[in-house]
N, C-alpha and C positions, 0 to 999 in steps of 0.2 A: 243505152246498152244495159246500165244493173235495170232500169225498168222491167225489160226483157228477161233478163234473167231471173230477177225476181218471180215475174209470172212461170218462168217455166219451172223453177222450182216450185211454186205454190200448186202448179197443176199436174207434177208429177206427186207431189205429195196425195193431192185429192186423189188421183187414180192409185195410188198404192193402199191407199184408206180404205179404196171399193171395190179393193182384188179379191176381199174375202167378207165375206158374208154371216156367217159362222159365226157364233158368238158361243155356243152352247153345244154340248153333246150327249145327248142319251144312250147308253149302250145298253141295249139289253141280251143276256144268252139264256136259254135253254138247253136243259142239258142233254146230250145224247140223241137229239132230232136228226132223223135220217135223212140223210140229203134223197136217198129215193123216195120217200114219204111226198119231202117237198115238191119235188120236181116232177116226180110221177104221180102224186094224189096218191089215196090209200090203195090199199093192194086190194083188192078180192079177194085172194086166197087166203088172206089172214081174218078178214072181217069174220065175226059171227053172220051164220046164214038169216040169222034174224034182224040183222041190223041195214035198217034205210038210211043212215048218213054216211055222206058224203061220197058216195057214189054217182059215176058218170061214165058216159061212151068213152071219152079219152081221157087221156095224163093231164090236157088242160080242164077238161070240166071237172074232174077227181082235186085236182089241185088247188084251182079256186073255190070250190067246195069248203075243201077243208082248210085253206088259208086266205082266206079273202080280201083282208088289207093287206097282206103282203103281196099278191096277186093283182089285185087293183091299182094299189096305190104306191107299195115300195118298188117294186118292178118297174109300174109304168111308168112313174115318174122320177125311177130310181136305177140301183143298178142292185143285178143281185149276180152270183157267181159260185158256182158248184155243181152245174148240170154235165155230169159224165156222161150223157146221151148224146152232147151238143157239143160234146169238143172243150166243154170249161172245167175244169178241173182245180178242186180245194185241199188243202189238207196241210194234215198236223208236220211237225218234224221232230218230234219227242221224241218218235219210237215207240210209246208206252200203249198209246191210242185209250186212257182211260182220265178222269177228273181234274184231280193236280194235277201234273203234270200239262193237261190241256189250260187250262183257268192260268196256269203259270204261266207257259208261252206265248197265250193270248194279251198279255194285259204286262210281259217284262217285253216283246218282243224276241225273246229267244228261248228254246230247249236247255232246259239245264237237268245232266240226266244226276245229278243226286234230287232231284224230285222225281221220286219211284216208289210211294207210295201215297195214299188217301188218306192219311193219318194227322190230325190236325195238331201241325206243329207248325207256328208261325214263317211266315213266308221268310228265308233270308233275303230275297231278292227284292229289289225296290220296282214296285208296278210305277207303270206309264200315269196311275192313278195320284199316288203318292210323289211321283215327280212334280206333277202339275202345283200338288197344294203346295208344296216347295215355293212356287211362285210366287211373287207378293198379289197379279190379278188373278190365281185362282187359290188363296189361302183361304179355309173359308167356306169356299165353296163348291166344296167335293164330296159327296155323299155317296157312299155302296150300301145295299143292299140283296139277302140273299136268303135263297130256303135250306139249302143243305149249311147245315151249321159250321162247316169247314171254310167254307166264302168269309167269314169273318178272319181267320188264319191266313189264306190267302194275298186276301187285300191288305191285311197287317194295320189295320188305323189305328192300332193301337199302338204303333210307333209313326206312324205317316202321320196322325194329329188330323184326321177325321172321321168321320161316322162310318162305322163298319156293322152293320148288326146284321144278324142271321141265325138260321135255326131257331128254336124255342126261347133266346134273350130277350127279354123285352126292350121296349125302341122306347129311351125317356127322351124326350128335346121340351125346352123352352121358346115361349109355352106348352104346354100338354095343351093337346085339343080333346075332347069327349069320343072323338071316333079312331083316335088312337087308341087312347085307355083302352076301350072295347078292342081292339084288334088284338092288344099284348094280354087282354084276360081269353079270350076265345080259342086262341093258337095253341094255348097250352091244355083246353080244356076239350080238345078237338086231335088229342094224337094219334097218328094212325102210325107213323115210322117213325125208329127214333132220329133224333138228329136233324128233321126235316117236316115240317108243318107242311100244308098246300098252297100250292102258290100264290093263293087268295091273300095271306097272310103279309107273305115281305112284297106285291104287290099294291097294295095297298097301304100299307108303311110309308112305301117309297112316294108313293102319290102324297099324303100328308107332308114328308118333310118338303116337297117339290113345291107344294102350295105355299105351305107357310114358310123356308127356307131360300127359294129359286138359286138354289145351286148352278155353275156354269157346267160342270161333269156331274151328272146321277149315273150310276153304273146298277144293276138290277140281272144278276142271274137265279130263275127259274130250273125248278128241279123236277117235276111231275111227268115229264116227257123220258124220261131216263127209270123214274121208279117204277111204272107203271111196266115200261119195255120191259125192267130182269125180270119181276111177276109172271111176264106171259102177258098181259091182258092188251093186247093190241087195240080195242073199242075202246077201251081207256086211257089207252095213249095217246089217240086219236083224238079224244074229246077234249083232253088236255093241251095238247096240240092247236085243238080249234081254241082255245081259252086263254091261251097266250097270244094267239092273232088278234083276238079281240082285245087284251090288254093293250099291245102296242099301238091298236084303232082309238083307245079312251086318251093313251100316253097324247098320241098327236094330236088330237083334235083339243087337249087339251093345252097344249103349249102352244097351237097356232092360236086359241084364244086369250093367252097372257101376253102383255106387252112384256115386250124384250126377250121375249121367243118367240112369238110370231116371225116367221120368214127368218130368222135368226138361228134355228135350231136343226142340226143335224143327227137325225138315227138311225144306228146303227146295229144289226142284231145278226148273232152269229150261236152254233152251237160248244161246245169243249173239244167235241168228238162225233167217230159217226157210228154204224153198228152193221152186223151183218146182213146177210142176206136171207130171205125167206127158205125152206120153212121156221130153220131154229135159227143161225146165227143171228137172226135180228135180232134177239133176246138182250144177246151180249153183245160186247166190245172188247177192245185191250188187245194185245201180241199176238196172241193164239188165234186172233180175227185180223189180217192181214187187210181186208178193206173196212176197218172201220179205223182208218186214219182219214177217210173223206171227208172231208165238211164240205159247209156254203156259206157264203157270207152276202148281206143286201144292205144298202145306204139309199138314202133320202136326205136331201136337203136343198139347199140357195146354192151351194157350189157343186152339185153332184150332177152332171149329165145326164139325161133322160136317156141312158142307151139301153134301157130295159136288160134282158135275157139275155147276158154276154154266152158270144159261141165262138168255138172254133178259136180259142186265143190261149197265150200262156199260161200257164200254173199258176195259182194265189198262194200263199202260206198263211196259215197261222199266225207266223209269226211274222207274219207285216201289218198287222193290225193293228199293237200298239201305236205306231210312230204313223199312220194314218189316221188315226183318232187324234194325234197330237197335231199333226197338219192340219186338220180343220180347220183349228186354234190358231192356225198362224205360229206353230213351235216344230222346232226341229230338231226331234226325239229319237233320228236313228242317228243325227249327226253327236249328241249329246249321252247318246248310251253305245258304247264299239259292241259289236255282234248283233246288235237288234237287227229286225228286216227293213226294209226301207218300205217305206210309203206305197200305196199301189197310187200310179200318178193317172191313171182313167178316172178313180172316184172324185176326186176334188180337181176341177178346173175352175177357177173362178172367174168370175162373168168382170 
């Protein structure tokens, strides 16, 4: 009889060991990406009449056009959620429908309306970010990075007790590699907005600390999708757009070739916020734009279900995104923060 029992404890332990997969999470956002962009490919009607990219007969050929590993690979073998054509619906609960405030809900699990402005004054609220390195297994190893130099405020590491860099600071870690040096001289010598380099810049950062660091949380919000929109310049939002697909194509291909992210790593990339509609409102966002509280949000990984292009199903928030980044991990961050959103339980079923 203890024989017996023995075994069945030893084999319920092994199967609770390989309910989760997950070891890692890469979150990356961009900011201000229109969930119609996504889901319907670029528009026509904004395109310059000169411009041959990313055009197609339909919403899916315009779409994987313009986003292709999210289309190929996060989709298909992921989930993604935000198509208001299809019955799936996203979105913020700030109210604000503008930066902070989005970056805040995203990343504390809840709205907190004294964040009502973009103004970079250190986050009081403690991110899902800053929880984890709280932890003794992920102390250590939680790295943000960001282009709008307010992500650093935000994320707060400089009370959370990790790498927070953004905007024009330069990124020191030990050791310095030679293709850092070069990124933190270039960024500054290459401004085009204040506040906010191109996304070339905390992109690439983020990849050096990833190599030489292997953090279990890299967090990485991208800004060029959001600057280009209040400009006007729709082809250059667009090409932006395509250029963060391609980042998150270099992200995975390169942690499925590092051991202990291989098959171990889950990403997840979502926007802040979403924006209006063609001809002007797309430009902006915020209260006065009434549908740019829509988002989208897609997951990839070892625990995530291949159910592609969710339709036809209940609401996401914003703010379940926190404590569903933390579930990856195997923590339970809506149970440990009262107000956060709970977990969306479709992303993570583990095998």
């Amino acid at each position: 009889m203890t024989r017996r029992i023995a075994l069945l404890l030893a084999f319920s332990g092994l199967a609770a060991a390989q309910t989760n997969k997950t070891e890692n999470v890469i979150f990356v956002m961009t900011d201000g990406l229109r969930w119609q962009d996504v889901f319907r490919g670029a528009d026509p009607r904004l395109q310059s009449k000169d411009s041959k990219e990313f055009r197609g007969e339909t919403p899916e050929a315009r779409r994987a056009a313009l986003l292709p590993f999210l289309w190929t690979t996060m989709a298909k073998q992921g989930q993604i959620y935000g198509n208001r054509d299809a019955g799936s619906d996203a979105y913020v609960t700030n109210g604000f429908n503008f930066s902070y405030p989005g970056y805040n809900e995203t990343l504390t699990g809840a709205a907190d309306p004294r964040v009502d402005s973009n103004d970079k004054i250190p986050n009081r609220n403690v991110t899902v970010l800053e929880w984890l390195n709280r932890k003794p297994a992920f102390t250590g190893k939680v790295g943000a990075f960001g282009a709008w130099d307010v992500i650093s405020a935000i994320t707060n590491g400089a009370r959370g007790g990790f790498p927070a860099n953004a905007g024009y600071d330069a990124f020191e870690m030990k050791p310095m590699t030679p293709a850092l040096a070069l990124i933190n001289k270039l960024k500054v010598e290459t401004k085009v907005w204040d506040g906010e380099p191109f996304d070339s810049f905390p992109f690439f950062t983020a990849m050096e600390y990833l190599k030489a660091k292997h953090p279990r949380v890299l967090y990485l919000s991208l800004g060029e999708t959001d600057e280009w929109a209040h400009d006007g310049k729709y082809d250059l939002y667009l090409k932006s757009a395509h250029r963060v697909d391609d980042y998150l194509r270099v992200l995975w291909e390169t942690v499925q070739s590092m051991p202990g992210y291989k098959d171990h790593t889950t990403l997840i990339f979502s926007p802040d916020h979403g924006r209006g509609e063609a001809p002007t409102d797309w430009k902006g966002h915020g209260q006065k734009i009434p549908d740019s509280k829509y988002i989208w949000m897609a997951f990839l990984g070892p625990d995530t279900p291949a159910l592609g292009e969710r339709k036809n199903i209940p609401a996401v928030t914003q703010s379940q995104v926190a404590a569903t980044l933390a579930a990856f991990l195997g923590e339970d961050y809506a149970a440990a923060v009262p107000g956060a959103g709970k977990p969306i339980p479709e992303v993570r079923q583990p095998k």
